[in-house]
N, C-alpha and C positions, 0 to 999 in steps of 0.2 A: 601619361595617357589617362583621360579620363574614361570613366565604367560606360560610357556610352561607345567611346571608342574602341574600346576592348571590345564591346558586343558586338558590334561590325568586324570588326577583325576575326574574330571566333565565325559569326557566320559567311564570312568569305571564301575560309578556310575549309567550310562544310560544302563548298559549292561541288569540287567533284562528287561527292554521293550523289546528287539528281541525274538522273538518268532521262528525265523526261520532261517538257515545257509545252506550253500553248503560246500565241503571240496572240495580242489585240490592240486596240487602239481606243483610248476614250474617247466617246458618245457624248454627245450635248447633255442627251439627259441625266449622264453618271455624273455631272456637275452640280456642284451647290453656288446659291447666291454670289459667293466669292469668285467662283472659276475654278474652283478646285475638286477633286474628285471626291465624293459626300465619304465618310468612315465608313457606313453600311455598306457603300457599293462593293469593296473588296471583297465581304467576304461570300457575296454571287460570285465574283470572279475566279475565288476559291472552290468554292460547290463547283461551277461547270469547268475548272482542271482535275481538279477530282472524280468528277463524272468520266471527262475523255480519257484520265489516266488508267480508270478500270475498264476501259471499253479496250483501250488497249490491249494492258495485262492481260484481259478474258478473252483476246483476240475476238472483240465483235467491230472492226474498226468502221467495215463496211453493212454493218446491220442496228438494227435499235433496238436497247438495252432492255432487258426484261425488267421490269423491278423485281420480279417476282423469282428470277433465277438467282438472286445475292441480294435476298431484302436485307439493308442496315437503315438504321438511323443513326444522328448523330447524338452523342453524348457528353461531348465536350467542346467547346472553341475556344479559341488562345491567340489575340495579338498584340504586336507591336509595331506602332509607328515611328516610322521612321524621318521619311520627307514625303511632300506634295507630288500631286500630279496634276495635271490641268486638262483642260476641251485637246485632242488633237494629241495628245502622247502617245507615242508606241508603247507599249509595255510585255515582260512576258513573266510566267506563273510558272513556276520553278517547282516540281511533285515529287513526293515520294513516297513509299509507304516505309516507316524506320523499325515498327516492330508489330508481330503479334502476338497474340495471350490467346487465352480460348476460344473467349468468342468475341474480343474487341482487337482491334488494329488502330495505330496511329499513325497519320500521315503530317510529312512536314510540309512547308512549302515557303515558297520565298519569291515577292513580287519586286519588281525592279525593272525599270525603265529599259528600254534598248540601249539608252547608253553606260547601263551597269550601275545607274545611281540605284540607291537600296531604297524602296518604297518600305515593304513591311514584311518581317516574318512573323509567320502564323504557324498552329497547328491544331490538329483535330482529332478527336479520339470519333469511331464508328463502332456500331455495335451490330453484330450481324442477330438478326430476330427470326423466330418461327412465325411468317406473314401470319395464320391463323393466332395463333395466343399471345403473338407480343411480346414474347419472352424468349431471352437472347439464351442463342445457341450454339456449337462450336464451328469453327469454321471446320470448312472441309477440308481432309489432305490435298485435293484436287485445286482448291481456290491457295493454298500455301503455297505447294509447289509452285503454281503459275506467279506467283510473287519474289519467291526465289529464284526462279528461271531469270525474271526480269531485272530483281536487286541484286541480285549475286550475292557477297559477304555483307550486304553491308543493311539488310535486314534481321532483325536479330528476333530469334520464337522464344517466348516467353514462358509456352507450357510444357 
């Protein structure tokens, strides 16, 4: 078995941890020249699972997200391609949050066609900031627990 194939087998195997997904369909315009979905466009598709995953968690499903009530930024991004997608594909966006530290979180996630072929795993480190100074602070017990409520075991706290 070649190291490419071992890395789809390790993350197949990680699939029960997601608790949570988005469905979409690629857009004319998430296409390049070729017909295929551009490398940038993923990682939008990433930011807005990420977005509904916390509207979730924070149980806003039916209201709009404060920036200002959980200001992060991001601090780190991380992929890997896998295969193509084209104009007209279903796809869905695979979330999770895997740990926290004090005042960063990382989320995994995993895109993949409806019919389970593996597009790409990604992930991404956020840092929660005091809006006024810019300077990252710790989460709250309030925003953990809602994390835990929703990951169960399979969130791990770092501090």
């Amino acid at each position: 078995m070649n190291s490419e194939n071992k890395k789809i087998e390790v993350i197949e195997k990680s699939l029960t941890k997601f608790k949570f997904k988005v469905n979409g369909r690629v857009k004319f315009n998430e296409v390049d020249s070729y017909g295929i979905v551009h490398n940038l466009q993923y990682f939008y598709w990433l930011e807005w699972a990420r977005i509904e995953y916390l509207r979730k968690v924070l149980g806003k499903e039916s209201e709009k997200i404060s920036l200002f009530e959980f200001p992060v930024i991001s601090a780190h991004n991380e992929i890997d391609y896998f295969n193509t997608s084209g104009f007209d594909d279903a796809y869905e966006v695979l979330t999770r949050i895997s740990y926290i530290k004090n005042s960063s979180f990382g989320f995994d996630n995993i895109i993949r066609l409806e019919s389970g072929l593996l597009l790409v795993k990604a992930s991404a480190v956020l840092v929660q900031v005091d809006i006024k100074t810019r300077q990252p602070e710790r989460i709250s017990d309030k925003y953990r627990e809602l994390v835990r409520n929703f990951e169960g075991n399979d969130v791990i706290f770092l501090d």
